[in-house]
C-alpha positions as CSV (number, residue, x, y, z in Angstrom):
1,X,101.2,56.5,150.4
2,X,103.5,58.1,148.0
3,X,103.4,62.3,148.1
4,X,103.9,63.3,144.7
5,X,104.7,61.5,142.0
6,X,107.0,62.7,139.6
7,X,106.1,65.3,136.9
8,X,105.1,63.4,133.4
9,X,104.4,66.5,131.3
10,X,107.5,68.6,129.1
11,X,108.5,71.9,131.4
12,X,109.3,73.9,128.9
13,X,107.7,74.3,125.9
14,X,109.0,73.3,122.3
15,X,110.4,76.7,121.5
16,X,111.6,77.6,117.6
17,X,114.5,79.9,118.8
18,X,116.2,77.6,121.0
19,X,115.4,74.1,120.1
20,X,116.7,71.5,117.3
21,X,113.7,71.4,115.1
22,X,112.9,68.7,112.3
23,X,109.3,69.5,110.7
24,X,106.8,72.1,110.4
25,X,105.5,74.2,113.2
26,X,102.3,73.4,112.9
27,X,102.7,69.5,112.9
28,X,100.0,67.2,114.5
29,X,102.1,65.6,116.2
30,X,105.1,66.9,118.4
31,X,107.8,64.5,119.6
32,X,110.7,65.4,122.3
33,X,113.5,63.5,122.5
34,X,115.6,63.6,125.5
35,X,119.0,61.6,124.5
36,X,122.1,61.1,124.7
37,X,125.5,60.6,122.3
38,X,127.8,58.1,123.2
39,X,124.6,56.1,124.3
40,X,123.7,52.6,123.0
41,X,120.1,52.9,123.5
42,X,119.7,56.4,122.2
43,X,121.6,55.3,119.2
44,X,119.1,52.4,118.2
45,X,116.1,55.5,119.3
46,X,117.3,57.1,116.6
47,X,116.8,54.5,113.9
48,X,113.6,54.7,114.9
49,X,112.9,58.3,115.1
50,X,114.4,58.0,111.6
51,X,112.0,55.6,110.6
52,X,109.2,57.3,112.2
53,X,109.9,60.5,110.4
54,X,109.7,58.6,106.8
55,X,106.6,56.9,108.3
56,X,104.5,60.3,109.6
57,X,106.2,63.1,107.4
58,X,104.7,66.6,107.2
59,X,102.1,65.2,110.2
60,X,105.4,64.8,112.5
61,X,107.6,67.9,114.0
62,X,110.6,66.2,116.1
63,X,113.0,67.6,118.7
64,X,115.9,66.5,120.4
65,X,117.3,68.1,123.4
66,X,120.2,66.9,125.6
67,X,120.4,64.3,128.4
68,X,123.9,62.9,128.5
69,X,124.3,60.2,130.1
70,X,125.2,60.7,134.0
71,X,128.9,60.6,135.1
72,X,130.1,60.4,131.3
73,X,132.7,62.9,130.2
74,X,132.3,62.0,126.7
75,X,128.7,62.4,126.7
76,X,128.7,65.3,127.9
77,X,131.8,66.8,125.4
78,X,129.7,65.8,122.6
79,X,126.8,67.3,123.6
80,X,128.5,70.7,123.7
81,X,130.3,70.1,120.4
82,X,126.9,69.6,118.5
83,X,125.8,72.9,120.5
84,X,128.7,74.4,119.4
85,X,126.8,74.6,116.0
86,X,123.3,75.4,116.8
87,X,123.2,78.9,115.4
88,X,123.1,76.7,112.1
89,X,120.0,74.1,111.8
90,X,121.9,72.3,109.0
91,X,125.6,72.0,110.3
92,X,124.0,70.7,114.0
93,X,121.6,67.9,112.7
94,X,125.1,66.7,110.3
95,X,126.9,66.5,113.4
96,X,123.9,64.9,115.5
97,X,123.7,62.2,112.6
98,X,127.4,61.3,113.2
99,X,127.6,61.8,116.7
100,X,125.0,58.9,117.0
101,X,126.5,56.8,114.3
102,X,129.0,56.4,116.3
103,X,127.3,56.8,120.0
104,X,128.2,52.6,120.5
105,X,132.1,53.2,121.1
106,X,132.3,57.0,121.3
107,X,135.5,58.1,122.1
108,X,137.7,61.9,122.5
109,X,139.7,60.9,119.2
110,X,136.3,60.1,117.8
111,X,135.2,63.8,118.4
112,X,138.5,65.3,117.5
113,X,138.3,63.5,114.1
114,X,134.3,64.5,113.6
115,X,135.4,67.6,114.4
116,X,138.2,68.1,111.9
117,X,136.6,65.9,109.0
118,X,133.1,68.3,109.3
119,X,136.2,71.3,109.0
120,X,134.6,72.6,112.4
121,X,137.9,73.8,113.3
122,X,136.8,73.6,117.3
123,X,138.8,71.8,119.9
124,X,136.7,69.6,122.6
125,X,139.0,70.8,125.2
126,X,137.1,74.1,127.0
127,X,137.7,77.1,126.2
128,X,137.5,80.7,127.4
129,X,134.9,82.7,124.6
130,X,131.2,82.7,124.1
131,X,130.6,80.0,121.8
132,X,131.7,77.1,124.4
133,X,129.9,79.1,127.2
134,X,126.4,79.9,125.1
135,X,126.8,76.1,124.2
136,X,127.8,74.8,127.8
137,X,125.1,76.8,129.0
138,X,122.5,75.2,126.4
139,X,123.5,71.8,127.6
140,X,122.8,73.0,130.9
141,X,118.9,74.3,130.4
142,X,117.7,70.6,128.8
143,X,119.7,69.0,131.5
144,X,117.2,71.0,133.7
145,X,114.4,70.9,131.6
146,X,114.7,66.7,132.0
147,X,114.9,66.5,135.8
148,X,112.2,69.2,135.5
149,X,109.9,66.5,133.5
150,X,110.6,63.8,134.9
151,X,113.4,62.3,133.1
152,X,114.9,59.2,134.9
153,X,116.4,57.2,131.6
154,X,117.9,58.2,128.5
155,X,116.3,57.7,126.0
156,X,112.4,59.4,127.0
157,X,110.4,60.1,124.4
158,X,107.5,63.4,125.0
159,X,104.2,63.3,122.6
160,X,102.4,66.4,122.1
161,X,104.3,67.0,126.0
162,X,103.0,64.3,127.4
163,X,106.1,61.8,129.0
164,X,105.7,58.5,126.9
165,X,106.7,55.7,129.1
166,X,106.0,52.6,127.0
167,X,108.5,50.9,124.6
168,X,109.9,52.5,121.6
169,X,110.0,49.8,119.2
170,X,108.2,51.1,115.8
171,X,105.0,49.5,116.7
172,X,104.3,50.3,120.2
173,X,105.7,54.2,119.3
174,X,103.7,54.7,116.1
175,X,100.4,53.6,118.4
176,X,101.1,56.2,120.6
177,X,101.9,58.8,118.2
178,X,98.8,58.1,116.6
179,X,96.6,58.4,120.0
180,X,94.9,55.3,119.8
181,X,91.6,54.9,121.6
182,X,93.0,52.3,123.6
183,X,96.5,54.3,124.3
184,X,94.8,57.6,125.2
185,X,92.2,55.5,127.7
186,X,95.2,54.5,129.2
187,X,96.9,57.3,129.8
188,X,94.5,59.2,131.1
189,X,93.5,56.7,133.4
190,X,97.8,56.8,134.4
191,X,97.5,60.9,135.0
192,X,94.5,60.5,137.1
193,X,95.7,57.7,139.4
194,X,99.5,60.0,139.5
195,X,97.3,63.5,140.5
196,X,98.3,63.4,144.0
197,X,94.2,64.3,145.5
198,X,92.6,61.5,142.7
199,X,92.2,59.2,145.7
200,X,90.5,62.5,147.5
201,X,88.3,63.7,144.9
202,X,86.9,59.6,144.3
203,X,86.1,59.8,147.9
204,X,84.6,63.2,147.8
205,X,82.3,62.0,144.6
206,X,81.4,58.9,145.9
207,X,80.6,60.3,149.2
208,X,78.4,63.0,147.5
209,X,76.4,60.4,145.2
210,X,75.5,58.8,148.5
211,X,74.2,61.5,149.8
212,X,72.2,62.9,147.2
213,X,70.9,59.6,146.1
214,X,69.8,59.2,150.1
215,X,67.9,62.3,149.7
216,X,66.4,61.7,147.0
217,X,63.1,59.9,145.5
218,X,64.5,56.7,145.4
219,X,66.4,56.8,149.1
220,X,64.5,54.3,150.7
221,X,65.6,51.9,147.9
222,X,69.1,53.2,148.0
223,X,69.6,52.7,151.4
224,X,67.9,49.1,151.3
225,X,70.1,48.1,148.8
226,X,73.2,48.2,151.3
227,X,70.6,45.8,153.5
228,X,70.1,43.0,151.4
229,X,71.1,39.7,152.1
230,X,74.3,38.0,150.3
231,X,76.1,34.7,151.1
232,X,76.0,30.9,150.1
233,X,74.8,27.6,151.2
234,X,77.0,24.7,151.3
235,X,75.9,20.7,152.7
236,X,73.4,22.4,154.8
237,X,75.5,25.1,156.2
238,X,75.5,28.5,155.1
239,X,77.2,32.1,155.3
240,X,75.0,35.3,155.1
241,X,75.8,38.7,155.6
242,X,74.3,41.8,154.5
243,X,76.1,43.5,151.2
244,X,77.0,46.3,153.5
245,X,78.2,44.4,155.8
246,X,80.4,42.5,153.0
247,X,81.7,45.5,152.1
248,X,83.0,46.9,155.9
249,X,83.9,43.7,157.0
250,X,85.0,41.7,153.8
251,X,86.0,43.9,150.7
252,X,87.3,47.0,153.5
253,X,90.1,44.0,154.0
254,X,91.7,45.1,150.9
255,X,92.1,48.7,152.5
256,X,93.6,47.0,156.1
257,X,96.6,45.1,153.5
258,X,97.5,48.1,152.1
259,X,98.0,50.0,155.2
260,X,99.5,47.2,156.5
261,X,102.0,47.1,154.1
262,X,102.4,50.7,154.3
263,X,103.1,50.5,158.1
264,X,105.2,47.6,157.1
265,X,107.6,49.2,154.8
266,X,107.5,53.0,156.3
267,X,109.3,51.1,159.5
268,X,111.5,49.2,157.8
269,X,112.7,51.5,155.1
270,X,110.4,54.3,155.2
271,X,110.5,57.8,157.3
272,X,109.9,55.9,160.4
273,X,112.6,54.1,160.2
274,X,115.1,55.5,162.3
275,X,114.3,56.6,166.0
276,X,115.2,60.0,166.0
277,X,113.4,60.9,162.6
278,X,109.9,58.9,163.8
279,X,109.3,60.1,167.5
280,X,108.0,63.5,166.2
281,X,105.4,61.8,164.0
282,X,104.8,59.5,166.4
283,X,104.2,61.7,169.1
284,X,101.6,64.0,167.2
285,X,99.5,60.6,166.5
286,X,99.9,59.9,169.7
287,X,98.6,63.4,170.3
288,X,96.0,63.5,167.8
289,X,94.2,60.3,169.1
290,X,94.6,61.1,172.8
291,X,93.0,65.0,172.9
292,X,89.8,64.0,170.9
293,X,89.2,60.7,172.5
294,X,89.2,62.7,175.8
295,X,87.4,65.8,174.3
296,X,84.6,63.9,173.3
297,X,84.2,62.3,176.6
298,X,84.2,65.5,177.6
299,X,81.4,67.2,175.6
300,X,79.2,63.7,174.7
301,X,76.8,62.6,177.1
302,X,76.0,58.6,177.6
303,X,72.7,58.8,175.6
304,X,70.3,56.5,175.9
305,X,71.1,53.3,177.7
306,X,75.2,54.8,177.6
307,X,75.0,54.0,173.8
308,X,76.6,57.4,173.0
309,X,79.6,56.5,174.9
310,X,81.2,53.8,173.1
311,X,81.7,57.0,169.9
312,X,84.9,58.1,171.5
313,X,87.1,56.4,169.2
314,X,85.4,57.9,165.7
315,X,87.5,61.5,166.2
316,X,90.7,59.4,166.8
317,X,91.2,59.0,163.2
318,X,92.6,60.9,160.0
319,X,91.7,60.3,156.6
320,X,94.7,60.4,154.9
321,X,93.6,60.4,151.3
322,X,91.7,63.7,152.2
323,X,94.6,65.6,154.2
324,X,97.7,64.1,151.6
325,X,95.6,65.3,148.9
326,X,94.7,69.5,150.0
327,X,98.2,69.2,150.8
328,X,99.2,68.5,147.4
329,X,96.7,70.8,146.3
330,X,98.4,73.7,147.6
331,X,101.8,72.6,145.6
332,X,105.2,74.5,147.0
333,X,102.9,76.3,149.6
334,X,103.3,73.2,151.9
335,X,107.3,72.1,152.8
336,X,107.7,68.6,151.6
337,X,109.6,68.1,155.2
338,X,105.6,68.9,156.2
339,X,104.1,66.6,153.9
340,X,106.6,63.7,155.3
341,X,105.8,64.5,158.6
342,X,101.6,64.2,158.1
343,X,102.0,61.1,156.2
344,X,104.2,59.1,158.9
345,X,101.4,60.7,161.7
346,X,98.7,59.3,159.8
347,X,100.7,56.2,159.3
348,X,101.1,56.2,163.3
349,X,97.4,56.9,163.4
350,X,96.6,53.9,161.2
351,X,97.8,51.8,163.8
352,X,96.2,53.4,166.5
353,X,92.5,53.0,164.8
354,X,93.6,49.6,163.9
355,X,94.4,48.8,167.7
356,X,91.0,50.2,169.2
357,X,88.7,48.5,166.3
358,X,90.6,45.2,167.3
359,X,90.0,45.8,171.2
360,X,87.0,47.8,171.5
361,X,84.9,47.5,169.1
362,X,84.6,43.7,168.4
363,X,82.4,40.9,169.5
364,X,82.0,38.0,171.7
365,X,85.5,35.9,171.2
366,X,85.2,32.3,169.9
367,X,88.1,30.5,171.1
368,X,87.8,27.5,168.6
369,X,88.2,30.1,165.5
370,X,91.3,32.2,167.7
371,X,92.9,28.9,167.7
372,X,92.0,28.6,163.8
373,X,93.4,32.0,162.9
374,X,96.4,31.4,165.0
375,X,97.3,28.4,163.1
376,X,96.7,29.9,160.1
377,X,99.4,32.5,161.0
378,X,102.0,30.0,161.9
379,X,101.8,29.0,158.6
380,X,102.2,32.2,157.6
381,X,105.1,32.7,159.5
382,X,106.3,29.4,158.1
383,X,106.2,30.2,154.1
384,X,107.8,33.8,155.0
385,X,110.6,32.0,157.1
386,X,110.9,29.3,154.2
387,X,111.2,32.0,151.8
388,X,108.2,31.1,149.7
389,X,107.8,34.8,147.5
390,X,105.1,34.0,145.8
391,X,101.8,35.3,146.4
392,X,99.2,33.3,145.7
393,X,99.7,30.9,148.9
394,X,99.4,34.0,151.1
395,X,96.0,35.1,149.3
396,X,94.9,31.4,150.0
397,X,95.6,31.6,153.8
398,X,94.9,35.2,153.9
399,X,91.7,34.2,152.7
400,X,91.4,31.2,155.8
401,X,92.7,33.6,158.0
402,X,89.8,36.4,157.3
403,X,86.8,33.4,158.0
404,X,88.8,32.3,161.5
405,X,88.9,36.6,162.4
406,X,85.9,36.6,161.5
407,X,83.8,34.3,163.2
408,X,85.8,34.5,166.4
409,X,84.8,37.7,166.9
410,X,87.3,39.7,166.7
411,X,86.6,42.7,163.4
412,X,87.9,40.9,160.4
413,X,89.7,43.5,158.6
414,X,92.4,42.9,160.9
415,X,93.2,40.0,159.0
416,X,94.5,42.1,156.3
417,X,97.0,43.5,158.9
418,X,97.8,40.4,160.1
419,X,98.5,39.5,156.3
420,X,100.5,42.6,155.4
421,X,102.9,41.6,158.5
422,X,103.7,38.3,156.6
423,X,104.2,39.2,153.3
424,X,107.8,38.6,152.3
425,X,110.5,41.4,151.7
426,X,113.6,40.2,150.6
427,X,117.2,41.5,150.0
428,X,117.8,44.5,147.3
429,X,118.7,43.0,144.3
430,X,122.2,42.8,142.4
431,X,120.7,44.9,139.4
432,X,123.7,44.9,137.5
433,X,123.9,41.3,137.1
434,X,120.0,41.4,136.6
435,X,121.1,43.4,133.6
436,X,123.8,41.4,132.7
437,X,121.5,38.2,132.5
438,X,118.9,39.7,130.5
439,X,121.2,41.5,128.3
440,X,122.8,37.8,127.4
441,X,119.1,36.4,127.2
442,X,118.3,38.6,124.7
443,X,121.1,38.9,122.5
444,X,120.8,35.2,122.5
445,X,117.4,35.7,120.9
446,X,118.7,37.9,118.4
447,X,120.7,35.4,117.1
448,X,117.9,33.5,116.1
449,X,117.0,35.3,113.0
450,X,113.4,35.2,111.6
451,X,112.6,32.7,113.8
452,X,112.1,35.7,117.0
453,X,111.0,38.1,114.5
454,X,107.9,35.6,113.5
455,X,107.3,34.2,116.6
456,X,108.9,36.3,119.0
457,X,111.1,35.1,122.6
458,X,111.1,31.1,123.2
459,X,109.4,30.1,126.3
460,X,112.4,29.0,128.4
461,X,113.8,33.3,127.7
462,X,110.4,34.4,128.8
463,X,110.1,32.5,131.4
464,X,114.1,33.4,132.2
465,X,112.3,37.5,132.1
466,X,109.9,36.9,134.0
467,X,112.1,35.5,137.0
468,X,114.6,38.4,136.7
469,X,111.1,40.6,137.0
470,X,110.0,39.1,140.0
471,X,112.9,39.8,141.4
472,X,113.6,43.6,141.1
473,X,110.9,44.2,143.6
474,X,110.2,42.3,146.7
475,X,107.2,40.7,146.9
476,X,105.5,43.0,149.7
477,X,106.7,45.8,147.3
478,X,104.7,44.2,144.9
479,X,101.6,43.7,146.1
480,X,101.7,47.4,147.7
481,X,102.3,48.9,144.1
482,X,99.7,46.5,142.4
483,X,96.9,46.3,145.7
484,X,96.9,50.0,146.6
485,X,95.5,51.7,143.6
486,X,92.4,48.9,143.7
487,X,92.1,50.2,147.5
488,X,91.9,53.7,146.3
489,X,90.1,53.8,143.3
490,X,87.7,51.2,144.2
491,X,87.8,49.8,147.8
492,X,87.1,53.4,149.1
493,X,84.9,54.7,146.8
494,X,82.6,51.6,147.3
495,X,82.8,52.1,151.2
496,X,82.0,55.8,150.9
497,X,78.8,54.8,148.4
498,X,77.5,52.0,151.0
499,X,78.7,54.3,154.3
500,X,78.1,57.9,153.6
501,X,74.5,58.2,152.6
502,X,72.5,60.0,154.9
503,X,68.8,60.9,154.9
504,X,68.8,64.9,156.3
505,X,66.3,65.1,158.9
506,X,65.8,67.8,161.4
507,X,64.6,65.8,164.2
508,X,68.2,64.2,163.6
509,X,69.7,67.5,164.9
510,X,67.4,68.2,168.0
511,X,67.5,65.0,169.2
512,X,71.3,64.1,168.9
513,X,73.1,67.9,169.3
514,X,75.1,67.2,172.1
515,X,76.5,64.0,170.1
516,X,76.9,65.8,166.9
517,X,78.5,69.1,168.2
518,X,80.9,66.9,170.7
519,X,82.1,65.0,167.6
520,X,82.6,67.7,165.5
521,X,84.5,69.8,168.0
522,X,86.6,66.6,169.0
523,X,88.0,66.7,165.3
524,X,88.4,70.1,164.8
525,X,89.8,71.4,168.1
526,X,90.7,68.1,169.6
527,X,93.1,67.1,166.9
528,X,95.7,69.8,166.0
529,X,95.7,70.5,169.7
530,X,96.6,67.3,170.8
531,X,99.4,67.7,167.4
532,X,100.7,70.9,168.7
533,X,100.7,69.5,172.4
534,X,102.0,66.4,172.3
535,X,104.6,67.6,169.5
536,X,106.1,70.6,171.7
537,X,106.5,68.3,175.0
538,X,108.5,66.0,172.8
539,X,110.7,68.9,171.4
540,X,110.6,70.3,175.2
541,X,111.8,67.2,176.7
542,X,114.4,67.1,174.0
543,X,113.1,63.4,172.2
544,X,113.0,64.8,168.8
545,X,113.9,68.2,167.1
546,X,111.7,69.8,164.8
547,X,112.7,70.2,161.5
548,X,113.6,73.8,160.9
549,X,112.3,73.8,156.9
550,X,108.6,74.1,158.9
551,X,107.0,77.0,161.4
552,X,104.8,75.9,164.7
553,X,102.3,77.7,162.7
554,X,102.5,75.1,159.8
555,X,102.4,72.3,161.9
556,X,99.2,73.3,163.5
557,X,97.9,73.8,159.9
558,X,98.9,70.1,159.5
559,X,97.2,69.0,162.5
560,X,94.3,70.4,161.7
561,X,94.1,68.6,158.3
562,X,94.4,65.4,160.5
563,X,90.7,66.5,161.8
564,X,89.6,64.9,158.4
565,X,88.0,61.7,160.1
566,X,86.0,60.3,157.1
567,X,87.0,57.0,156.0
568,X,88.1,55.4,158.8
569,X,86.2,57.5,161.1
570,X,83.1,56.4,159.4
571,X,83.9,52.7,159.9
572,X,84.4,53.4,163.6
573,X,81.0,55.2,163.6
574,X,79.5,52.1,162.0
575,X,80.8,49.5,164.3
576,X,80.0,51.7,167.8
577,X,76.5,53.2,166.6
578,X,74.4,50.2,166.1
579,X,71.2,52.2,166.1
580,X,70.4,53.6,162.9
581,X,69.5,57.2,164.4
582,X,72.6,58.0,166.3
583,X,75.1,56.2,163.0
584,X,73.0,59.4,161.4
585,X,74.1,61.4,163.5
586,X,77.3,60.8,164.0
587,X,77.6,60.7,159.9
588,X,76.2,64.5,159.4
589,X,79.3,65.5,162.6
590,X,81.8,63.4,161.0
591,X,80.7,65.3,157.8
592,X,80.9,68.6,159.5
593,X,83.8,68.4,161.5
594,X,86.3,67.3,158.7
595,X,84.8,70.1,156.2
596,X,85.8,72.9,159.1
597,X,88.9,71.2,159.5
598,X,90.1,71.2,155.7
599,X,88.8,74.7,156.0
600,X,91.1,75.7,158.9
601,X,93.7,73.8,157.9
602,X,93.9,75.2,154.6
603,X,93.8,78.4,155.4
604,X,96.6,78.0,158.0
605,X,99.1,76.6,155.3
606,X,97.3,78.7,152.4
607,X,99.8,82.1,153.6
608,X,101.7,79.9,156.4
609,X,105.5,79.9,154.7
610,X,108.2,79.1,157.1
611,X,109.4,81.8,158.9
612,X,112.8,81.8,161.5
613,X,111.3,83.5,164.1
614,X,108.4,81.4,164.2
615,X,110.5,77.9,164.5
């Protein structure tokens, strides 16, 4: 559940006054350069932003502005000697040219002989006036302006001030430039998925479709569709379940991985990692789960035939999606400390839901299918122990390992739990001898003349690549970054569209009040005061300190946010409301509850800035 991902877009505009310019102001195409003398790789960039100015002409307006390289001296001297110049267009873009004509083995005698041989007259060394200052100073600003837009490598390219992340051969560059269908498909589809609340608004839309289509003409229909039959026949035996319950139980599997995974890697490496740092968060799950469990004991009569009672785990849940994302929404409003802290509660809370669906809230056990899943998972344990990293064997006994859950009874999303805990990590890897062997693979293919250039890397070098690939990531790493977008864009969105449609009836509300209002109230009072409860015995007792970059006031405005059940509340809702009335019901308070809690909660952190006296 990453926060915020970093800024793609150029902070500061192109401006004519202060930039290094090459083309007309009114150019179709605008490309940034952030680079770097004294740099092998921005040296062969700009052959190709040569070339690519030939190519485009009047139609291209380029601009370089300083990155140089981190921890280099000489990078950083030549930078402020070409700045040196910049009151004169013609004088800097000479000394640009021959600062990276020589940016392979750049050296201080290098710049001292540029320097003198361009009759510059200007000493590297610094010096006390303005020109060195304005120039140092200049440096400075792109330097900025790069961490601003999310510069991690130098060379990065900006097109019309969008970051362009792909390779900058001629080919793959000139696309781009050119805003291909394909290209601008792409990156649009990239900016979306990066917008911290995507995951928030899919859910939202989805959830709304469901609901208007349930209300309308064609409900009936809608809702039926979710009730079909779907499975397969096989020698005489066969495997049916309804598509909605192929979705909840089979495809919601997905969902369980990734915040398996999630849970995995936030105790092993993530903010949760360390004792002192994760009994805060821990606590205010703790917290959050407890107070509304208990509240809606509380407030929720038995119902008919004590159906009504079985509900009290739909308002332990948060929705992360939802909360991350109005968090995000509201920018440097919200203390990033804060954000951390909601994410590793929810985290915590993940667990929790995961724990009563598993206990509570399963069927009859089959022992013969336990014993299945449990030898499915000592195989498991065996290709992790064996150090077996690829994937697909896990998939294949993941796959076992759901039909055994499953049928014995027992919900069988928590396979995908079970999975995620099995899933190999593996030591960091030496990058620089990564480096080092793909560097000598390819220079090896260099060699090979026309040969590459027709028919591009031999199979052994690919196949070398794609080993030293594999390896900069682990493969739970892996599957996290490549699984979790397919659980947010689509897993989610699909549950919400099966889940969320409800048919509003009146006789809904005056038969089931006291289970709707107890719900309701259980997520928006129950949850930030079990937060602000369970958070201030643990500071009390002196188990955790918290962090001083938030108020009290802020953290109550974060505990509210955790009052947005939805997702998983919803799936708790289905699983302890089998009759069709009361899963209503408990829909419209689940609905209710977490739109007064984004409310509160937004309006809590909307003016709630940390203050000292309120710490």
């Amino acid at each position: 559940m990453t926060l915020e991902a970093p800024s793609n877009r150029l902070d500061r505009p192109v401006d004519e006054a202060n930039d290094h310019i090459l083309g007309p102001p009114d150019a179709e195409i605008t490309l940034v350069e952030y680079g770097s003398y004294g740099d092998q790789p921005s040296s062969a960039a700009h052959e190709r932003v040569v070339k690519m100015r030939h190519r485009f002409g009047s139609r291209l307006r380029y601009v370089f502005r300083h990155r140089p390289v981190p921890g280099s001296d000489i990078a950083r001297h030549a930078a402020e000697l070409a700045e040196s110049y910049a009151d004169d267009p013609a004088h800097f873009w000479n000394v640009h040219v021959a600062l990276m004509a020589r940016s392979n083995k750049l050296t201080k005698e290098d710049l001292n002989t540029l320097a003198a041989d361009l009759s510059l007259g200007v000493d590297t060394a610094p010096q006390e006036d303005d020109t060195v200052a304005r120039a140092a100073a200049r440096v400075d600003a792109d330097i900025e302006s790069a961490a601003e837009s999310g510069v991690a490598v130098t060379p990065t390219f900006f097109i019309n001030d969008r970051r362009y992340d792909g390779p900058w051969d001629a080919g793959s560059l000139s696309e781009a430039m050119l805003g291909s269908l394909g290209h601008v498909v792409h990156s649009a589809a990239l900016d979306f998925a990066k917008w911290a609340p995507s995951t928030g608004i899919m859910l939202l839309l989805a959830t709304a479709l469901a609901v208007m289509l349930s209300n309308s003409m064609i409900g009936p229909g809608f809702n039926d569709l979710w009730n079909q039959p779907l499975g397969f026949i096989f020698a005489g035996a066969g495997f049916e379940l309804s598509l909605r319950h192929w979705i909840n139980d089979g495809l919601l599997v997905i969902f369980f991985l990734v915040v398996g995974l999630e849970i995995k890697r936030e105790f092993t490496v993530g903010h949760l990692a360390s004792q002192r740092a994760a009994m805060l968060p821990i606590a205010a799950a703790i917290g959050g789960m407890a107070v509304p469990a208990m509240l809606y004991l509380i407030l929720v009569p038995e119902g008919p035939a004590g159906a009504w009672s079985l509900g009290w785990g739909v308002p332990m849940a948060t929705d992360t999606a939802f909360a991350v994302a109005l968090i995000a929404m509201m920018g440097r409003r919200v203390p990033i400390e804060l954000r951390v802290f909601l994410t590793a509660a929810a985290i915590v809370d993940d667990i929790g839901a995961i724990i009563v669906v598993a206990i509570f809230y399963s069927g009859n056990l089959h022992f013969s299918y336990l014993a299945g899943a449990a030898a499915i998972v000592g195989l498991l344990a065996l290709l992790n122990k064996g150090g077996i990293y690829r994937a697909s064997p896990y998939v294949l006994l993941g796959i076992g390992l759901w039909i055994c859950v499953y049928s014995s009874g027992i919900h069988g999303t928590l396979a995908g739990v079970i999975l995620a805990v099995f899933i190999p990590t593996r030591p960091p890897p030496n990058l620089r001898a990564l480096m080092l062997q793909a560097d000598a693979i390819l220079t090896a293919e260099t060699q090979r003349g026309k040969e590459v250039l027709r028919y591009g890397p031999s199979e052994p070098s690919l196949e070398a690549l794609d080993a030293i690939h594999d390896r900069l990531e682990s493969p739970a790493d892996r599957m996290l970054r490549h699984v979790a977008p397919r659980s947010s864009f689509l897993v989610l969105p699909v549950f919400a569209l099966a889940n969320a449609g409800v048919a509003v009836d009146t006789d809904v509300f005056s038969d089931h009040l006291p289970l709707m209002m107890g719900t309701a109230m259980a997520l928006v009072i129950g949850k930030p005061l079990g937060f602000i409860a369970a958070t201030a015995a643990t500071v009390w007792l002196g188990i955790a300190a918290k962090p001083a970059n938030y108020s009290w006031r802020q953290l109550a405005g974060a505990g509210a946010l955790a009052g947005i059940g939805f997702t998983m509340s919803l799936f708790i809702a289905s699983q302890a409301f089998p009759q069709e009335s009361d899963y209503a019901a408990v829909k419209i308070a689940i609905f209710l509850g977490s739109i007064f809690s984004a409310i509160i909660g937004v309006a809590i952190l909307w003016n709630g800035r940390s203050d000292p006296d309120s710490r």
